[in-house]
C-alpha positions in Angstrom: 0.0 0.0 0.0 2.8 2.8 0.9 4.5 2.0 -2.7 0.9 2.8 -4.4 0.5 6.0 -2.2 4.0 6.8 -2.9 3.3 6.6 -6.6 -0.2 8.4 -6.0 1.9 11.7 -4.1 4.3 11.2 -7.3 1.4 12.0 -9.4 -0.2 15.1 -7.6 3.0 16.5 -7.9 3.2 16.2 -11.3 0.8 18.9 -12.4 3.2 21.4 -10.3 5.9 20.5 -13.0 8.4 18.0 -10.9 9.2 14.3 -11.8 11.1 11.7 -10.7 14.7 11.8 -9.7 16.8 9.0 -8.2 19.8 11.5 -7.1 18.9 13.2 -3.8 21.0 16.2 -4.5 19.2 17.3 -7.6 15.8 16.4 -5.8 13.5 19.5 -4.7 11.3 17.6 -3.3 11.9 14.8 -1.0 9.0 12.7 0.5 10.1 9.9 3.1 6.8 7.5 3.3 6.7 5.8 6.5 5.1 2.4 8.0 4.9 2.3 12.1 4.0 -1.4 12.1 7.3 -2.1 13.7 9.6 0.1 15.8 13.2 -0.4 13.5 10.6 1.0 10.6 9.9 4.4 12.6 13.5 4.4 13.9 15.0 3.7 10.4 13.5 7.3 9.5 15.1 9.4 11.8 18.6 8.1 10.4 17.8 8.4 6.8 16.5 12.1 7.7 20.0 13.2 8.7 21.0 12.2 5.4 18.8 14.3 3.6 19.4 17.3 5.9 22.8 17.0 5.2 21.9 17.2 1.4 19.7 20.1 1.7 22.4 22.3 3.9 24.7 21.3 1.0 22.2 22.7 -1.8 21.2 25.3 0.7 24.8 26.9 0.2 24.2 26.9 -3.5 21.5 28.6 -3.6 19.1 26.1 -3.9 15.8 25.2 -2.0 14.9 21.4 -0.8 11.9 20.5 0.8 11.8 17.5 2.8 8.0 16.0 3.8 7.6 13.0 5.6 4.3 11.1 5.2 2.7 7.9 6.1 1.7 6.5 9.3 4.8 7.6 11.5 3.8 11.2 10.6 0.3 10.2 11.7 1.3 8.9 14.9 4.3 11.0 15.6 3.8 14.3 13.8 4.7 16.3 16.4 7.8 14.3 17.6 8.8 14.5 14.0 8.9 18.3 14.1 11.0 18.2 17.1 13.1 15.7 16.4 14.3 17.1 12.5 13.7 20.6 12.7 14.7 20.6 9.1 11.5 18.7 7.6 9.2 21.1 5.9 6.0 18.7 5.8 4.5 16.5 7.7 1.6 14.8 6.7 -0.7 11.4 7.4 -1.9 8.7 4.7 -5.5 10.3 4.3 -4.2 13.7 3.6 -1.7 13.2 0.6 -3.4 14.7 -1.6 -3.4 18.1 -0.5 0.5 17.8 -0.8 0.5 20.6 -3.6 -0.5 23.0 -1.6 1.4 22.4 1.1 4.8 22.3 -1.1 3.6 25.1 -2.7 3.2 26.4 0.7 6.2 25.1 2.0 8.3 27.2 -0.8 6.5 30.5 0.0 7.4 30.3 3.7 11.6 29.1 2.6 13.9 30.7 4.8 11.4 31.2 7.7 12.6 29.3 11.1 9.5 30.0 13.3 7.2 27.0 14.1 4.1 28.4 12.0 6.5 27.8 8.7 6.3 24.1 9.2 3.0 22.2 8.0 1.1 19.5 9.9 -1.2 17.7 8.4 -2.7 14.4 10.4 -6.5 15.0 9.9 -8.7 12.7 8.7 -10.4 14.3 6.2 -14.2 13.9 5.8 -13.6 13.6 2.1 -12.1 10.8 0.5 -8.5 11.7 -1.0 -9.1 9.2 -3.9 -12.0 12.3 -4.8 -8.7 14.5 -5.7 -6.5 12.2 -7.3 -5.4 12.9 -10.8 -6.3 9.4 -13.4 -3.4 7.3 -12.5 -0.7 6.8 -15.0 1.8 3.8 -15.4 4.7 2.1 -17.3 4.2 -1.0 -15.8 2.8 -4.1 -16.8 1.6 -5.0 -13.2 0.5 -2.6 -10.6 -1.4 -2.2 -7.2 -4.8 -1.0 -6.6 -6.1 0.2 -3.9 -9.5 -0.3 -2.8 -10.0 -0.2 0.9 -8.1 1.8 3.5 -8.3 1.3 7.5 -9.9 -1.3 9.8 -12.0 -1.6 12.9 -10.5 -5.2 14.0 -8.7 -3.5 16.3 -6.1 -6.6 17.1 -4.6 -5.5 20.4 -0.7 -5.5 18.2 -1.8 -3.3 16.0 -1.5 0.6 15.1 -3.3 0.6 11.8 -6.6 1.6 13.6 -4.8 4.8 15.0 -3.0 5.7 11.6 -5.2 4.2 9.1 -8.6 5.4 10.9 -11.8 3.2 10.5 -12.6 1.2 7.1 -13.1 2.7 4.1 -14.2 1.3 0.6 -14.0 2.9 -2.5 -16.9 2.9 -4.7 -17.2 0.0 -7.3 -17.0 2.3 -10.5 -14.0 3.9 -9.0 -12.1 1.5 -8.9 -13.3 -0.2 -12.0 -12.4 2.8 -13.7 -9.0 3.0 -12.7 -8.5 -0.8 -13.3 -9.6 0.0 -16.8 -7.3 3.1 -16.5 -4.6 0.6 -16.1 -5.1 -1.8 -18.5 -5.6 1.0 -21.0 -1.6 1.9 -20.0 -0.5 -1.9 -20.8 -0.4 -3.0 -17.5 -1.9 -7.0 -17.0 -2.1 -8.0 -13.5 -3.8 -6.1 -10.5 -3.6 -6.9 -6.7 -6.2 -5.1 -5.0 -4.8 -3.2 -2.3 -6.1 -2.8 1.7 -5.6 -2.9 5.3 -7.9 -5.3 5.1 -9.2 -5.8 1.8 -12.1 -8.2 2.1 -13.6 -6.6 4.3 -14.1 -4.6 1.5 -17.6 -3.2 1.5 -18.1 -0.6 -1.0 -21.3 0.9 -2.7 -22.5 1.6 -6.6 -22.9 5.1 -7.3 -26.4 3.9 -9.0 -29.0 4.4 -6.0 -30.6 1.6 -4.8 -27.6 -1.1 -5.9 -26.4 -1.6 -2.1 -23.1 -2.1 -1.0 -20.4 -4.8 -3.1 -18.8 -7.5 -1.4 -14.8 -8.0 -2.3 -15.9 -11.2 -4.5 -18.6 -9.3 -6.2 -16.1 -6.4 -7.0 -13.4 -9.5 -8.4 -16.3 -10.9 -10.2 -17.0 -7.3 -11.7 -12.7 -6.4 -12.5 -12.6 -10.1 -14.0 -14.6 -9.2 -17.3 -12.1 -6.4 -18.1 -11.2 -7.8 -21.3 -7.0 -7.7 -21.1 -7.1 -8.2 -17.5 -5.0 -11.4 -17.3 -4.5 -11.9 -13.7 -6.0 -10.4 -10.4 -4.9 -10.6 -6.6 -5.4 -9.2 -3.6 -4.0 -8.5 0.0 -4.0 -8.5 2.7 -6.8 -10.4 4.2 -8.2 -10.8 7.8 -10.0 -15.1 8.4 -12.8 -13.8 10.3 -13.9 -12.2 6.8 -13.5 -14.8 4.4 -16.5 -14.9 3.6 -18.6 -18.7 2.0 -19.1 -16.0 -1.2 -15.4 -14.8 -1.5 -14.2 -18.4 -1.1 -16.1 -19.3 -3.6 -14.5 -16.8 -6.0 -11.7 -18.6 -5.8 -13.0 -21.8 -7.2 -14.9 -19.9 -10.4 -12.9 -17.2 -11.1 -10.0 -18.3 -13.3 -8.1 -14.3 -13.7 -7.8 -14.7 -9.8 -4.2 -16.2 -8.4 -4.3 -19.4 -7.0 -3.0 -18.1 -3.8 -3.8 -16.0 -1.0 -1.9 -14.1 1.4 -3.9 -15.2 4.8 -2.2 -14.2 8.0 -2.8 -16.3 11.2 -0.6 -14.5 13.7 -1.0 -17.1 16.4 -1.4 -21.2 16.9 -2.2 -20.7 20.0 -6.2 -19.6 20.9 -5.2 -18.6 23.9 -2.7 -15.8 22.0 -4.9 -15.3 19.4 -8.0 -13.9 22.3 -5.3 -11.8 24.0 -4.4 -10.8 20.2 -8.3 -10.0 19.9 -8.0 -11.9 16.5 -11.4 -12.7 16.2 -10.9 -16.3 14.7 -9.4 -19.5 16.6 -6.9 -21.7 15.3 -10.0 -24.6 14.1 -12.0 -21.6 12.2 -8.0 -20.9 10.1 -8.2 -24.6 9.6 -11.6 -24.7 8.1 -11.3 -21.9 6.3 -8.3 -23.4 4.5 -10.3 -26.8 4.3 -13.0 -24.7 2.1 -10.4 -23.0 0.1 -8.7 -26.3 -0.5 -12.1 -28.0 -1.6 -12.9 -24.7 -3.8 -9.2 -24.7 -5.3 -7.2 -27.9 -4.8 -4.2 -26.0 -6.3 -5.0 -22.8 -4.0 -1.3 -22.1 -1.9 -1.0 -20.0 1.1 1.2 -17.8 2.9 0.9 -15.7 6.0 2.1 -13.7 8.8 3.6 -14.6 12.3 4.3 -13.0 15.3 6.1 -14.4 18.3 6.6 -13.2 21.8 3.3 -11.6 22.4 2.9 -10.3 25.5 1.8 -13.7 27.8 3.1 -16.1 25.1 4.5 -19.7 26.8 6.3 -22.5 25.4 3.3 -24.3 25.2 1.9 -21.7 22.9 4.7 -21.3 21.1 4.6 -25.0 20.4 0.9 -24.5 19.1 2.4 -22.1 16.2 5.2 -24.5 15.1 2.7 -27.5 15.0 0.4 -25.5 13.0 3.0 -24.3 10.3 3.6 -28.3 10.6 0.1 -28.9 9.4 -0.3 -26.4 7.0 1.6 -26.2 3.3 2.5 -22.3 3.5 4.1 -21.7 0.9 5.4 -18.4 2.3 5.4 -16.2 5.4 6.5 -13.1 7.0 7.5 -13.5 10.3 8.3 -11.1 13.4 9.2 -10.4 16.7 5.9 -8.9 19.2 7.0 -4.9 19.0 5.4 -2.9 21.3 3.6 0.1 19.4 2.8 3.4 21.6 -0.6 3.6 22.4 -1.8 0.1 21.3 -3.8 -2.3 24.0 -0.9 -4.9 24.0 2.3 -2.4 24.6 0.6 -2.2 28.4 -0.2 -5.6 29.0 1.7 -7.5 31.6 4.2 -10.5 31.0 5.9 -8.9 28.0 8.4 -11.5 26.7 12.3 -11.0 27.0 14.1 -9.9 24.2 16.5 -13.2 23.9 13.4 -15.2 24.1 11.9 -13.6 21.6 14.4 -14.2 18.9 15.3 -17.7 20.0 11.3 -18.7 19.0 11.6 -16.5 16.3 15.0 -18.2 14.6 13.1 -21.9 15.1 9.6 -20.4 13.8 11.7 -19.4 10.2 13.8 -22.2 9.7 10.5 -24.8 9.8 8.7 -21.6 7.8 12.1 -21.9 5.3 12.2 -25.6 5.1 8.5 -25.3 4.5 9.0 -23.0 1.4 12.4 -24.5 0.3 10.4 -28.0 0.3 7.4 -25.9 -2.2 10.2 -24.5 -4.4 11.7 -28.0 -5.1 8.5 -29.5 -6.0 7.7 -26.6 -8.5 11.2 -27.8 -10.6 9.8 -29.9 -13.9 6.2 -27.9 -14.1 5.4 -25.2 -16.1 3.9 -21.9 -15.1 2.4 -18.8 -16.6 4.6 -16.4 -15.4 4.4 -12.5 -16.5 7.7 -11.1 -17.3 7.8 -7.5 -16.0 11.2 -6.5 -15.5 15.3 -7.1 -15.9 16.3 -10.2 -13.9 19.3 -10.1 -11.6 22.1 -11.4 -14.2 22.7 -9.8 -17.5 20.4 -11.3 -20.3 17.2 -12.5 -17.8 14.0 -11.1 -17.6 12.1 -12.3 -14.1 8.1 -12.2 -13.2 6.5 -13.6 -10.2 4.6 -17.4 -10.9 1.3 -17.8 -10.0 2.3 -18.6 -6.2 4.2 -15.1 -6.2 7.6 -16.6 -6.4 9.8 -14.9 -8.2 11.1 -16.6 -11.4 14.4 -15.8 -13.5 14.2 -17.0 -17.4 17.4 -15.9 -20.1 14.9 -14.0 -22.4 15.6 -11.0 -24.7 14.2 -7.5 -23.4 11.5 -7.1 -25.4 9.9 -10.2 -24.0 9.0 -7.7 -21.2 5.6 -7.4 -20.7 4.7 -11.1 -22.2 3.2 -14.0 -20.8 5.1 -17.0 -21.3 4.9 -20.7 -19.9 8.2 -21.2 -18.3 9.1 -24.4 -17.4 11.2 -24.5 -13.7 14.5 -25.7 -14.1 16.1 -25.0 -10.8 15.1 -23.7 -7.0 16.3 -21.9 -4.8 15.4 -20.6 -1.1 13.7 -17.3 -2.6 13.4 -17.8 -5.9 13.2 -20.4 -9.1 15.1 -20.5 -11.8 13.5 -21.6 -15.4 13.6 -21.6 -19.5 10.8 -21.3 -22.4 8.8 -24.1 -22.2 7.5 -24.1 -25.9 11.5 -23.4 -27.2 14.7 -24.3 -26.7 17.5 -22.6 -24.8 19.9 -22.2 -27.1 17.4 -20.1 -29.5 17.1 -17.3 -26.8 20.6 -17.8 -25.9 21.5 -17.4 -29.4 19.5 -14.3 -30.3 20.8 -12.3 -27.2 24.0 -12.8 -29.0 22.9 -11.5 -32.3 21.1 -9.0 -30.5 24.7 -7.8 -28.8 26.1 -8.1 -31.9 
């Protein structure tokens, strides 16, 4: 979500005559987009800050004015500690307001060479108007791209900030966002992964009275008949709202990935109450159970936290045995950290920070072996795989499979933006290696030479 609403503030700004640059010292501009999920994330600013203010005194000497915003959810939660803390930051502002950033830069340039406090702009409301209202049409060189449709959550999960930075749940209106999907497709790009804090509990409403609200399946059903749409997925998703409907979507609807990013936090139930989770570790189970039966080729991945506040051995245990019964395929996993003003930062029995990482090193070597194991098994079958960009070595191009790995293939550059079958050759911990299915090696191999030639 923060690299679509860093592309989004890249495109208000355009109108005001900048673009992009990817050398700080000639930048005018510079926006710092921030998560406050985890503490090293809000810390991690304040360092790359100083490097920026070192720029802009440099450009300052030569005459030149910088203006340096930070945005995102640390400058929602911490806007004011910002200002204090880097008295050389120009802008701060929250998600829900980025689209007022023109006038604040413009703002911010009026007021350049001022030092008093009332030069500096703070902007953390939550507007009563939608932001997406103000956006310009969205424009793209890509051949896949994010999309968001829902912003915020009321789960409230005792770890969490979002609530406090994201505000309550939003959902864009289905013509909206069908209108930007077709926006997208008309720019080249082919696959689409719906974009929210948690995105099915997407409830949005037609702009035709009397339609009622949309369900996130109903909305998939409705992006799947765009014509060149090839592929469609979506994240990130919360169990207690997979609903029997959106399940179902994943049995009929062939544009939609066959997997789904479905975090589970916890094995344990009694973490997952304290967690306020909203879902016990038999309702993940059937809901995987269902997927499975609607989509026998449907893979998983989720999320993991360890050392929540109150967490034993034996739950602990509970979370290893059920990464032991289920096939993730993939999963991002992290150390409990305390967020400010959250329900779980005060509980009591907060875990120590040794034990912490000892769970967390044995929680990703079974989640490794678990994905090294699904890598393996994809060598010898071939995959649809979108290729969207250079690969790491000279001569590849490299896509993501249908199970979001990412794939490497020796393939002249202006296969980018094709969909090829790829057949996987090799595999590795992160990624798969592979060649043309429907040709040999050697062809490619020999026209990237005539091509250098």
């Amino acid at each position: 979500m923060n690299v679509y609403d860093s592309r989004r503030m890249a495109d208000v700004l355009i109108p005001l005559g900048y673009s992009y640059t990817d050398d700080p010292k000639k930048a005018e501009v510079v926006i710092l987009n921030t998560c406050h999920i985890r503490e090293k994330a809000a810390e991690k600013l304040y360092s790359e800050l100083g490097r920026y203010a070192n720029i802009k005194e440099k450009r300052k000497t030569k005459g030149r004015t910088t203006v340096i915003a930070v945005a995102g959810c640390v400058a929602q939660a911490e806007g004011e500690q910002v200002l204090r803390r880097a008295p050389y930051v120009d802008i701060v502002l929250g998600p829900q307001t980025y689209h007022r950033l023109p006038q604040m830069v413009t703002r911010a340039l009026s007021k350049e060479g001022e030092n008093s406090k009332s030069a500096r702009i703070l902007d953390v409301d939550f507007p009563v108007e939608p932001k997406f209202d103000y956006l310009p049409e969205v424009k793209t060189e890509a051949f896949s791209a994010f999309l968001t449709v829902q912003e915020g959550c009321d789960k409230f999960c005792t770890f969490c900030v979002v609530p406090y930075t994201r505000g309550a749940e939003y959902s864009r209106p289905v013509e909206d966002i069908v209108s930007e999907a077709r926006q997208l497709i008309s720019c080249g790009v082919k696959e689409i992964t719906l974009l929210g804090q948690n995105v099915n509990a997407y409830n949005g409403r037609w702009h035709s009275v009397g339609s009622g609200a949309a369900s996130l399946a109903q909305l998939l059903y409705e992006l799947a008949k765009i014509e060149k749409l090839e592929l469609l997925r979506y994240t990130t998703s919360h169990p207690a709202d997979m609903t029997d409907e959106l399940i179902h979507a994943h049995g009929e609807l062939d544009k939609l990935a066959p997997f789904l990013h479905l975090p589970v936090q916890s094995g344990s139930n009694d973490v997952l109450a304290r967690m306020n989770r909203r879902h016990s570790r038999d309702d993940y189970l059937r809901i995987i159970d269902f997927l499975k039966a609607e989509n026998p080729n449907l893979k998983l991945s989720s999320d993991f936290i360890v050392g929540f506040p109150g967490e034993t051995d034996e739950d602990f245990l509970a979370t290893l045995s059920l990464v032991a019964e289920v096939d993730f395929v993939q999963a991002f996993s992290f150390k409990y950290s305390p967020r400010p003003g959250t329900p779980g930062a005060s509980m009591e029995n907060q875990i120590p920070e040794e034990v912490k990482s000892e769970r967390l090193t044995q929680l990703q070597a079974l989640l490794m072996s678990k994905q090294r194991r699904f890598n393996e098994a994809c060598v010898g079958t071939v995959m649809p795989v979108l290729l969207d960009r250079p690969g790491r070595n000279f001569g590849q191009l490299a896509g993501r499979s249908p199970y979001m790995q990412a794939v490497h293939v020796t393939a002249p550059a202006d296969y980018i933006g094709k969909r090829v079958n790829l057949k996987v050759e090799a595999a590795f911990t992160n990624s798969l290696g592979a060649v043309f299915a429907d040709t040999p090696l050697s062809f490619w191999s020999e026209k990237l030479e005539r091509n250098d030639g």
